[in-house]
C-alpha positions in Angstrom: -10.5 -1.0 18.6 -10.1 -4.3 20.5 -13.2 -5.7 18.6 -11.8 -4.9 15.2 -8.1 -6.2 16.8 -10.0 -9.2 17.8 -11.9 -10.1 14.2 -8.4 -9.3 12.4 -7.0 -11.9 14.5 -9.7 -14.5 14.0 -9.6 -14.2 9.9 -5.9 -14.2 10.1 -6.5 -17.2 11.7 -9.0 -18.9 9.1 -6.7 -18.0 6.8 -4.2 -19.5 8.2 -6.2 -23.1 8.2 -7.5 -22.9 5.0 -4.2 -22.6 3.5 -2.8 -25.6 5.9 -5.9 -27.3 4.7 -4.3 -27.2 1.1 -7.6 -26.1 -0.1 -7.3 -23.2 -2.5 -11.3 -23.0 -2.7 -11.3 -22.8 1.3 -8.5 -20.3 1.3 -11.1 -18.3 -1.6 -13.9 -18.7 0.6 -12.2 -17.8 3.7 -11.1 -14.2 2.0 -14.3 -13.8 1.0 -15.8 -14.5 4.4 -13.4 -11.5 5.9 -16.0 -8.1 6.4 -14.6 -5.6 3.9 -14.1 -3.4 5.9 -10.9 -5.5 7.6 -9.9 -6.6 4.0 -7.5 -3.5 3.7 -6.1 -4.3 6.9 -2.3 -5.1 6.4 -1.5 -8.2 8.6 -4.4 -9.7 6.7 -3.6 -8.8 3.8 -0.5 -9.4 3.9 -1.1 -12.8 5.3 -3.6 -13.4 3.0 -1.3 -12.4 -0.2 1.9 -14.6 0.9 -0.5 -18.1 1.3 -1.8 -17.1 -2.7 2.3 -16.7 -3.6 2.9 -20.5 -1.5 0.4 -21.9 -3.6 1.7 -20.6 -6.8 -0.8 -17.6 -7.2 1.5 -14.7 -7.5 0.1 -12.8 -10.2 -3.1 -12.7 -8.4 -1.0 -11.9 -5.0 0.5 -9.2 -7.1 -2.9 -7.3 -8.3 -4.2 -7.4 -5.0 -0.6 -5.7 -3.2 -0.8 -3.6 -6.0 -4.1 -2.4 -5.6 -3.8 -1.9 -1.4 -0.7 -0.2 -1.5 -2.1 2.6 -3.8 -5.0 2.8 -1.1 -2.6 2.6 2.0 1.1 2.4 2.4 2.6 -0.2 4.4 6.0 -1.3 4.0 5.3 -5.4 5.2 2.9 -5.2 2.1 6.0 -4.0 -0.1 8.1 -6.6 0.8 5.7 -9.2 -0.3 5.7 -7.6 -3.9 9.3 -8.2 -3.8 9.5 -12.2 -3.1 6.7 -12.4 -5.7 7.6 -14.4 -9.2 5.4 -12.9 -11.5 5.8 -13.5 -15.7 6.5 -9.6 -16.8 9.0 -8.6 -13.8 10.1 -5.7 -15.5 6.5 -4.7 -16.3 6.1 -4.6 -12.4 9.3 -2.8 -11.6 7.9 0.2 -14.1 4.9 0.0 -11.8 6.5 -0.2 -8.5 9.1 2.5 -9.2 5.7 5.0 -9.5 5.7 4.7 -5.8 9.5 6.3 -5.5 7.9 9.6 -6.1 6.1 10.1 -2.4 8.3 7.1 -0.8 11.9 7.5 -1.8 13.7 6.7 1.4 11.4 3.6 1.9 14.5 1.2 2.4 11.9 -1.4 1.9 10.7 -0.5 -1.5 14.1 0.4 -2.7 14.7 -3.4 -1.3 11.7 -4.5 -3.4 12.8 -2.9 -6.8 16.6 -4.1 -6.5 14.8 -7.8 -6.2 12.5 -6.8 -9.1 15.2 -5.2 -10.9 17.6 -8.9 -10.4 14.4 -10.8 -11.8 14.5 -8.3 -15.0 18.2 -9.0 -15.2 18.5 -5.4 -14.7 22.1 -5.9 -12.6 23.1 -2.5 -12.8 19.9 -1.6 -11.7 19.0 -3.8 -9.1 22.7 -2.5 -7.7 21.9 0.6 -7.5 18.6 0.0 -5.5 19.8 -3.0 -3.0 23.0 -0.2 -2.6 20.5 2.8 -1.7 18.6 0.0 0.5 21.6 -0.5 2.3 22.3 3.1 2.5 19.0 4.1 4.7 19.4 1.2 6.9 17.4 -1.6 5.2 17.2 -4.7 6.3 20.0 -7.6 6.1 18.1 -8.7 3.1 19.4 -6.1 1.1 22.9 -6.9 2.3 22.3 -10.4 1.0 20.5 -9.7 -2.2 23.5 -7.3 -2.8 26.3 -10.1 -1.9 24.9 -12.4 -4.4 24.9 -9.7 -6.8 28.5 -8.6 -7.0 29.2 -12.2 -6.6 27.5 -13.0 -9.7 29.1 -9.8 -11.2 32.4 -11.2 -10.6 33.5 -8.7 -7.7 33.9 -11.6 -5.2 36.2 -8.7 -2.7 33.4 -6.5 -2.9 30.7 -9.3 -2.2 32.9 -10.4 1.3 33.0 -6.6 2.5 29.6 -6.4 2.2 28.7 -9.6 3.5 31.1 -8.5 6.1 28.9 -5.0 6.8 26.1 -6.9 6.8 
């Protein structure tokens, strides 16, 4: 257990240069160079996902979230999925919402599909999910996503109460 602590911390580490190097073929290489058997590890992952999304890779941050999360559930890996800016956001929602079945009070991925849902201009939607977020104690994100919502919605009371909660 330390070992495999120890090499998830070293590749989290390469990773971390490569993408500071501003060298998408390093930060390639340095994925490929992690053992496979650490590749399904979440804080790599993860970290691994959000430098493809900084450097404007999202759709391939998206397939590879996609693909881990039907393998293993981890909610850090969920809230990637939701900062991502992918072309067919509705198209991902559809996907995302198969995961409600087995994770339905995952305030996390409720989270995720309200900001999916405010990409697919889906504003009743995306209420509905940031307000059943909110409602099994997700994070202040949800608070704010909501806020700027109603705001947007015209309902600037109902935005200051729960900016106010929040």
């Amino acid at each position: 257990a330390d070992l495999e602590r120890l090499e998830i911390r070293t590749h989290r580490a390469l990773l971390e240069q490569a993408f500071l190097a501003d060298d998408a073929q390093r930060l390639t290489q340095a994925w490929a160079d992690v053992p496979k058997a650490l590749r399904e590890a979440a804080p790599l992952l993860g970290d691994y996902a959000g430098y493809l999304q900084e450097a404007g890779h999202d759709s391939q941050a998206e397939r590879l979230l996609r693909a881990a999360l039907r393998k293993h559930w981890d909610t850090g890996l969920v809230e990637i999925v939701g900062l991502l800016d992918v072309e067919e956001p509705g198209k991902l929602l559809s996907q995302m919402e198969g995961f409600l079945l087995d994770h339905q009070d995952d305030a996390a991925l409720l989270l995720t599909l309200g900001r999916l849902s405010l990409r697919a201009r889906l504003w009743g939607k995306a209420r509905g999910y940031l307000e059943a977020s909110i409602a099994r104690g997700g994070p202040a994100q949800a608070y704010r996503e909501l806020g700027q919502l109603l705001e947007r919605l015209n309902e600037p009371d109902k935005a200051i109460d729960v900016y106010r909660r929040a």
